[in-house]
C-alpha positions in Angstrom: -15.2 16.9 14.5 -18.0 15.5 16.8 -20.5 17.0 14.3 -18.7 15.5 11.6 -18.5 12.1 13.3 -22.3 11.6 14.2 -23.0 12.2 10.9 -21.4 9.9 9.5 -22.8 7.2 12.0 -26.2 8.6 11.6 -26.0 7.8 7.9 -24.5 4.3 8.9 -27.8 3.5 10.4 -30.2 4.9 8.4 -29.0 6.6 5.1 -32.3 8.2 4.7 -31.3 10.4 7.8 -29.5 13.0 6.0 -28.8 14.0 3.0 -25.5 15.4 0.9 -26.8 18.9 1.7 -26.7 18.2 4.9 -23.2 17.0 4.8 -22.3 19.5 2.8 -24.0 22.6 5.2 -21.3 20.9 7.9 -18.8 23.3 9.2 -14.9 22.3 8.8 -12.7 22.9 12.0 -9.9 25.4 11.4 -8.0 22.7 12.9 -8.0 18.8 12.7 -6.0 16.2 14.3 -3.4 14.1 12.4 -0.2 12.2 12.4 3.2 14.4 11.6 6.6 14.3 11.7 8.6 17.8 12.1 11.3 19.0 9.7 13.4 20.1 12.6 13.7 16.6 13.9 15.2 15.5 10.4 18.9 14.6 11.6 17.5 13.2 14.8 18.6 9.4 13.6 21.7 11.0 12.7 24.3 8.0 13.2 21.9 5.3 14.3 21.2 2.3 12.6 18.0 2.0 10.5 16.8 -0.8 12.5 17.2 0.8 15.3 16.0 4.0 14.7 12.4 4.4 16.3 9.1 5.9 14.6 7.6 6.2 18.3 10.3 9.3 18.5 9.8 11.1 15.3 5.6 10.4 14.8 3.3 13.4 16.5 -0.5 13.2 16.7 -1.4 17.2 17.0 -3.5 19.3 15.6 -2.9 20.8 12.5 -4.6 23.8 10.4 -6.9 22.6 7.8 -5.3 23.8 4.1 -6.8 25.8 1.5 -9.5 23.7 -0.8 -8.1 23.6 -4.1 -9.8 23.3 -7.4 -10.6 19.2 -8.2 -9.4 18.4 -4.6 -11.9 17.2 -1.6 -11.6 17.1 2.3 -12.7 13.8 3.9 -13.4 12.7 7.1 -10.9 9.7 7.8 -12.7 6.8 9.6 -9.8 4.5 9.1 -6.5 4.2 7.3 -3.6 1.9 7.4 0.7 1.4 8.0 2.8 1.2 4.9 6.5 1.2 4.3 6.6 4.7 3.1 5.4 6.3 6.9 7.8 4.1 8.4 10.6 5.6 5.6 9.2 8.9 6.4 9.4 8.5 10.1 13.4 7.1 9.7 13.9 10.0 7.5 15.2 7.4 5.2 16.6 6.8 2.6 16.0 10.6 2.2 13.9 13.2 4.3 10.4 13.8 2.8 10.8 17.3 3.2 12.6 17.5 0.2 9.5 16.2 -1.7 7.2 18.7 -0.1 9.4 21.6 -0.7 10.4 20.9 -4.2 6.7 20.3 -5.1 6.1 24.3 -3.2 7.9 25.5 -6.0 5.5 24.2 -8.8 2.4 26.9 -8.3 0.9 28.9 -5.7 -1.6 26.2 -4.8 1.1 23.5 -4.4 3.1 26.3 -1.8 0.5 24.9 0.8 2.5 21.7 0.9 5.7 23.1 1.7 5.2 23.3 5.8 7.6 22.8 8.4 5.2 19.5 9.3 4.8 16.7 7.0 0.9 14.8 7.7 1.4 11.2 6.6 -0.7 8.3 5.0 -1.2 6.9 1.9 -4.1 4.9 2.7 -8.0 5.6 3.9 -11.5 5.1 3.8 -13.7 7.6 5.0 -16.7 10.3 4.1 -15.9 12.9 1.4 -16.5 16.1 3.4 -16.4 19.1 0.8 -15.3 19.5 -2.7 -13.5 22.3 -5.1 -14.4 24.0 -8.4 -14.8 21.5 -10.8 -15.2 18.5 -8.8 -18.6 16.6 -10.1 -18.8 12.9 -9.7 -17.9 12.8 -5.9 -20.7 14.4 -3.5 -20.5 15.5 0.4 -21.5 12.1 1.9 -20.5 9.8 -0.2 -18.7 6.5 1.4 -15.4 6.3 -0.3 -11.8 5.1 -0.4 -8.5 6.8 -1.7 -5.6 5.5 -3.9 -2.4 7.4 -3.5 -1.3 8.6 -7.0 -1.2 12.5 -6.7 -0.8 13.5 -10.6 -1.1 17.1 -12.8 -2.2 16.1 -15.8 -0.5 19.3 -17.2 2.2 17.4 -19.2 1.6 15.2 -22.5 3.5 12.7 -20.6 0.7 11.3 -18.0 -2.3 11.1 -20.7 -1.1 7.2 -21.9 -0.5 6.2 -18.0 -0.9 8.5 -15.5 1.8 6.9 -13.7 4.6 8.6 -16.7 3.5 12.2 -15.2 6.6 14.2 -14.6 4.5 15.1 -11.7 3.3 12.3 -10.3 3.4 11.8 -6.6 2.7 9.4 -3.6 0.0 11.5 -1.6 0.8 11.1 2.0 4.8 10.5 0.8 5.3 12.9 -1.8 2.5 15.6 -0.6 1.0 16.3 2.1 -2.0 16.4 4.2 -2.0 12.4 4.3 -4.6 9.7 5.3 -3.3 9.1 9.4 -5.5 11.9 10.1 -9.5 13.1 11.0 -9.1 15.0 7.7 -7.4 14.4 4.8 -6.9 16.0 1.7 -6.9 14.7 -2.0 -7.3 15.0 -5.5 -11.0 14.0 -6.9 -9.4 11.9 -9.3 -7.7 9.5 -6.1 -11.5 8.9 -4.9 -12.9 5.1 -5.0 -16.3 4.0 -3.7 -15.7 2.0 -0.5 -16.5 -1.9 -0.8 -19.8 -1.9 0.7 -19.4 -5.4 3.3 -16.1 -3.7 4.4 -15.2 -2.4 8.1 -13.7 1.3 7.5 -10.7 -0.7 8.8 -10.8 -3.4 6.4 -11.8 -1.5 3.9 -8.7 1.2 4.4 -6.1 -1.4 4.6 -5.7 -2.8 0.5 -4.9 0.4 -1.7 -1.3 1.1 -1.5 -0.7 -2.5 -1.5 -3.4 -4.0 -3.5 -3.0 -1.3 -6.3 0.9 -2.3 -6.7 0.0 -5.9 -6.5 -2.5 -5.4 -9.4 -0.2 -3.2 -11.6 3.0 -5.0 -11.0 1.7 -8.6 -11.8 -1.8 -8.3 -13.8 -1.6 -5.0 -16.0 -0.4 -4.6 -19.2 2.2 -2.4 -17.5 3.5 -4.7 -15.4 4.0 -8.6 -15.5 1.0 -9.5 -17.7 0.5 -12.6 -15.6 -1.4 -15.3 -17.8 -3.2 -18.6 -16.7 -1.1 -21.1 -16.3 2.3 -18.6 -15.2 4.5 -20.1 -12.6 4.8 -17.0 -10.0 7.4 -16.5 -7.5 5.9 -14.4 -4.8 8.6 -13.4 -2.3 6.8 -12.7 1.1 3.7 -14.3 0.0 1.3 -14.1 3.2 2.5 -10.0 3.6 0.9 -6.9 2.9 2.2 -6.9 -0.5 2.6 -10.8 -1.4 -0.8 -11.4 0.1 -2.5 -9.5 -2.4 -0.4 -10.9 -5.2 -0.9 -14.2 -4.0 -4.5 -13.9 -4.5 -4.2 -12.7 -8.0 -2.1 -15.8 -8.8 -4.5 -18.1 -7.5 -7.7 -16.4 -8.8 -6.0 -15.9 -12.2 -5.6 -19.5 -13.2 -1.8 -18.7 -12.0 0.5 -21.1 -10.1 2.1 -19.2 -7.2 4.8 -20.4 -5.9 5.1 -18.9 -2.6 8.4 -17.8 -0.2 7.1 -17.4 3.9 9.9 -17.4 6.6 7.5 -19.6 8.8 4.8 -22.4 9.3 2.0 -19.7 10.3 2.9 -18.2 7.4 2.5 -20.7 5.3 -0.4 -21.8 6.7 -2.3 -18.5 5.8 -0.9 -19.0 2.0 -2.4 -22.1 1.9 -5.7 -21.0 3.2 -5.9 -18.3 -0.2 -5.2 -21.1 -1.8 -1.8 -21.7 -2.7 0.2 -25.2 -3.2 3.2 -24.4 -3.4 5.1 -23.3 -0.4 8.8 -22.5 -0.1 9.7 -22.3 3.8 12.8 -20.2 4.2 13.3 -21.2 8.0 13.6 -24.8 6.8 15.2 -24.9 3.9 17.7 -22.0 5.1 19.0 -20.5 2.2 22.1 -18.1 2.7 22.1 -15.9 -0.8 24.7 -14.0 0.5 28.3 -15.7 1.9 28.9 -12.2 3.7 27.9 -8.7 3.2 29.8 -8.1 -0.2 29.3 -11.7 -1.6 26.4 -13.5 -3.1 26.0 -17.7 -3.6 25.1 -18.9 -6.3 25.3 -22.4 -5.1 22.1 -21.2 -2.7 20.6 -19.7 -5.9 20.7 -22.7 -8.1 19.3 -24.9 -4.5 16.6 -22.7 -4.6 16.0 -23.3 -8.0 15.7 -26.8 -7.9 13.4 -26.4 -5.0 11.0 -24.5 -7.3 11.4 -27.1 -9.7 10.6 -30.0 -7.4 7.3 -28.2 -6.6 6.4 -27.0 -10.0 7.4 -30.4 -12.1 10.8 -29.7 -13.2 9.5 -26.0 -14.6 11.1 -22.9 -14.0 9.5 -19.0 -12.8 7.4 -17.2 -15.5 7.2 -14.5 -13.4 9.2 -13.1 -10.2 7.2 -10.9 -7.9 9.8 -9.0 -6.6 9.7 -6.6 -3.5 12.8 -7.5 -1.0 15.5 -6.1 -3.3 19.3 -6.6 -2.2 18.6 -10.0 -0.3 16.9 -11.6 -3.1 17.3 -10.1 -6.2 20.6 -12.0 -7.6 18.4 -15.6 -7.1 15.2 -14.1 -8.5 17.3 -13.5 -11.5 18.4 -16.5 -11.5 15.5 -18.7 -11.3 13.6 -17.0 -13.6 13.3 -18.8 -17.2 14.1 -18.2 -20.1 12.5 -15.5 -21.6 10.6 -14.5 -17.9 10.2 -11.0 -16.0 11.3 -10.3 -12.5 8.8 -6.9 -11.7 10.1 -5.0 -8.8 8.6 -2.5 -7.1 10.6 -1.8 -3.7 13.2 -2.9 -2.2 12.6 -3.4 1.7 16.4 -5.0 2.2 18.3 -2.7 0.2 18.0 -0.4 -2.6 21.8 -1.4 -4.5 20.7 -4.7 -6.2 23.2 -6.9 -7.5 22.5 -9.7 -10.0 24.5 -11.6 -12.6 23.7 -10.2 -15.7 24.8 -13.4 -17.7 21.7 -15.3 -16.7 19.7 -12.1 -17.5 20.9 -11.0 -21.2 21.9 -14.9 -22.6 18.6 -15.5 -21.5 16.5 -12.7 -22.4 15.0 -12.3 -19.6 13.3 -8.7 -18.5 13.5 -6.6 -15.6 10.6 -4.2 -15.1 9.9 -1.5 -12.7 6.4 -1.3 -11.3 5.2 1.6 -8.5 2.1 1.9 -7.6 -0.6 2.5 -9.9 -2.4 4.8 -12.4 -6.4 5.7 -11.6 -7.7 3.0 -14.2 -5.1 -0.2 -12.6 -6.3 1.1 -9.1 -10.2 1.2 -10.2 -10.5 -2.4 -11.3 -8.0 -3.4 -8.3 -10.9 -1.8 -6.3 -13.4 -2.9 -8.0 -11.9 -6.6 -7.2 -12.1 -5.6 -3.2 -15.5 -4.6 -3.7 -16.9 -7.9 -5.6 -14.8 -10.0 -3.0 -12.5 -11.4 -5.3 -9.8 -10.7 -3.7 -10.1 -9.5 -0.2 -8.1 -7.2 3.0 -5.1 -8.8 4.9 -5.7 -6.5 7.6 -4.3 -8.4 10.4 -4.3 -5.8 13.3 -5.7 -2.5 13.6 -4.3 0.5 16.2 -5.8 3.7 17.4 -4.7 7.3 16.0 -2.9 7.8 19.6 -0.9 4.6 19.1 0.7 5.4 15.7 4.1 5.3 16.5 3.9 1.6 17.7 2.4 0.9 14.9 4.9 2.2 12.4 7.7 0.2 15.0 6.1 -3.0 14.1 6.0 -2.5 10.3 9.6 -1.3 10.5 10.7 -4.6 12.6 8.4 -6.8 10.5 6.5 -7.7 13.4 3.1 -7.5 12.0 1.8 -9.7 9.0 -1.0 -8.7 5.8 -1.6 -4.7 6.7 -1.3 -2.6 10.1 -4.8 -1.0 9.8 -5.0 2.7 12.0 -8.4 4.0 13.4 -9.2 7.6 12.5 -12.4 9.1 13.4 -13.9 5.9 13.8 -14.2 5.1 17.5 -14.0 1.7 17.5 -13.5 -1.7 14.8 -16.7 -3.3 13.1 -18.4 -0.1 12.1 -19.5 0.7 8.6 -20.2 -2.5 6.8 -23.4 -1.6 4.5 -24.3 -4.9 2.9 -24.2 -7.9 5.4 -24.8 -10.3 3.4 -21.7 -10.4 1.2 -19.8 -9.9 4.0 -21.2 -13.5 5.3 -20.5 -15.2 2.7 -16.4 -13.9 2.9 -16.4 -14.0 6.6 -13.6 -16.2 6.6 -11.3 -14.7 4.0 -12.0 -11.1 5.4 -10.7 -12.7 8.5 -7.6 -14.8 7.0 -5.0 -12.5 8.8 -6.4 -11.8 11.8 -4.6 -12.1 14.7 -1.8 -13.7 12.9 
């Protein structure tokens, strides 16, 4: 991996240096070093509560064999990659054991058998150095500075040829598959490769694809909330790894976010990307819930006149909706007549509950959003890349200290994205063009230390 690793810093500082052949004449370790967790530890929680179940426990940094390269897949050498929910689900074993995935997806061909090992390597996020690629790979080339998304699809079924994201066997890589991003090496498809944003730390530049992608498909695409200048959005969790991101494509859209932060600091950052409109939950202390079986709707229709006081007497276009149980019965609520609510997780509970009068008298939609397919993730990218919308990377970790990592995210101690070094031995390393970098300085920066 040392080999590997002044390489890749060689053509850092003079890309003239060396060549894809030469990358390509590198030899591969038999074994690399990566982030697992083991299926014999998979009733290890057994009995605990979620919150308190620990990813410092469960998360190993070993070595691992390197798999089998497949037709249209590529190794690459992971100089950075990032936290998301999904490790830290993965790492709970909830709300099911990823093993499951890995073994169910075994069963689909020889080549997919590789999966199915008694270790699951995580990550669904990276930026790195594609290594070596399979039969019938021809647009990506050792050497070449990219990033990954995390839709793993076949393509075999009519299904996935209108959006990729209808495959019957579409996938999270790093979730779903394995051979994930918190690793030296990681495996993927071809079709999952993006060219890295050029004035981007591998760090920073790691940190927006899960996150960014679903932001872009859930509120801007066609498939998702087909946001529209002008649109009042409700972003819940605005200055987060997820609501940051939308909250910039509000506000660059000609949108008017209308943004939900539990704090002053938080609100503070949602200012600085340039929102107005900023719902404090800590001070106006809205109890959605009377107890554990019983929602308010005296909180819901307060919070809707709070939305109203800030947006002119309108109501919510569009509901950018992530926490689930908590929130869902007031996002419903406050919507208009007419509006979407797009969901795409559901962080505070999966079993949402909602009064459906306020939905079907006033035709309101509901619409699913996860992830996104190659195209929504391209032009989300693409975004990155022209620093229109830019990383809330707000912290960044070393391989070895994964597991605190994960413990953060799954406390919500962190805010933007948990960024994890890789290969990369240190932050600030493999920015190509400094100049559009200087002019975004400040943005890149937003989250920092926050």
């Amino acid at each position: 991996m040392q080999q590997i690793l002044d390489a890749i810093q060689a053509a850092s500082a003079d890309p003239s240096s060396i060549s894809s052949e030469d990358f390509a004449a590198l030899a591969l370790p038999d074994h690399y070093r990566a982030v697992t967790v083991h299926k014999d530890d998979a009733g290890m929680f057994e009995g605990v509560a979620s919150r308190d179940k620990d990813p410092r426990r469960s998360l190993h940094v070993e070595d691992v064999a390197l798999p089998e390269l497949g037709p249209g897949e590529a190794f690459v050498a992971v100089m950075a990659s990032a936290i998301n929910y999904n490790t830290v689900w993965t790492s709970i074993f909830e709300p099911v054991s990823t093993f499951g995935f890995l073994e169910r997806y075994g069963r689909l061909s020889e080549l997919t058998k590789r999966h199915d090992l008694p270790y699951h390597v995580v990550g669904s996020d990276l930026a790195g150095v594609v290594l070596k690629t399979g039969p019938g790979v021809t647009k990506w080339k050792p050497g070449t500075e990219v990033v990954a998304h995390c839709l793993s699809v076949e393509l075999e079924d009519s299904d996935g040829h209108d959006d990729t994201m209808m495959d019957p066997q579409q996938r999270i890589w790093g979730f779903e598959t394995n051979f994930g991003g918190l690793a030296h090496i990681a495996l993927v498809k071809s079709n999952q490769l993006m060219p890295k944003p050029a004035h981007l730390t591998w760090e920073e530049a790691a940190s927006p694809g899960l996150v960014n992608c679903t932001a872009y498909r859930q509120l801007v695409s066609k498939n998702g909330g087909q946001m529209k200048q002008g649109d009042n959005v409700l972003i819940w969790g605005a200055s987060g790894g997820l609501g940051g991101f939308a909250t910039q494509y509000a506000v660059n859209g000609g949108a008017n976010p209308v943004c939900v932060v539990s704090n002053d600091e938080k609100a503070a950052i949602a200012r600085s990307m340039g929102a107005e409109m900023i719902i404090n939950r800590a001070e106006e202390d809205y109890r959605f819930w009377k107890d554990e079986h019983t929602q308010d709707p005296r909180e819901w229709k307060r919070f809707g006149a709070k939305i109203r006081e800030l947006t002119g007497g309108e109501d919510i276009d569009i509901v950018f909706e992530h926490p689930g149980r908590e929130t869902f019965g007031a996002s419903v609520y406050v919507t208009r007549k007419g509006g979407t609510i797009t969901t795409c997780a559901s962080t505070s509970g999966y079993m949402h509950e909602y009064d459906n009068r306020y939905l079907w008298m006033n035709l309101k939609r509901i619409i699913s959003s996860h992830f996104a397919n190659y195209r929504e993730s391209w032009e989300a990218n693409r975004l990155v890349a022209q620093a229109k919308i830019h990383p809330t990377l707000s912290r960044t970790y070393t391989l070895d200290e994964v597991g605190q990592a994960a413990l953060d995210v799954h406390h919500n101690k962190h805010q933007g994205k948990v960024g994890v070094l890789c290969l990369a031995p240190e932050e600030g390393l493999g920015v190509r063009n400094h100049e559009l970098r200087a002019q975004h300085l400040d943005a890149i920066n937003r989250f920092r230390g926050v």
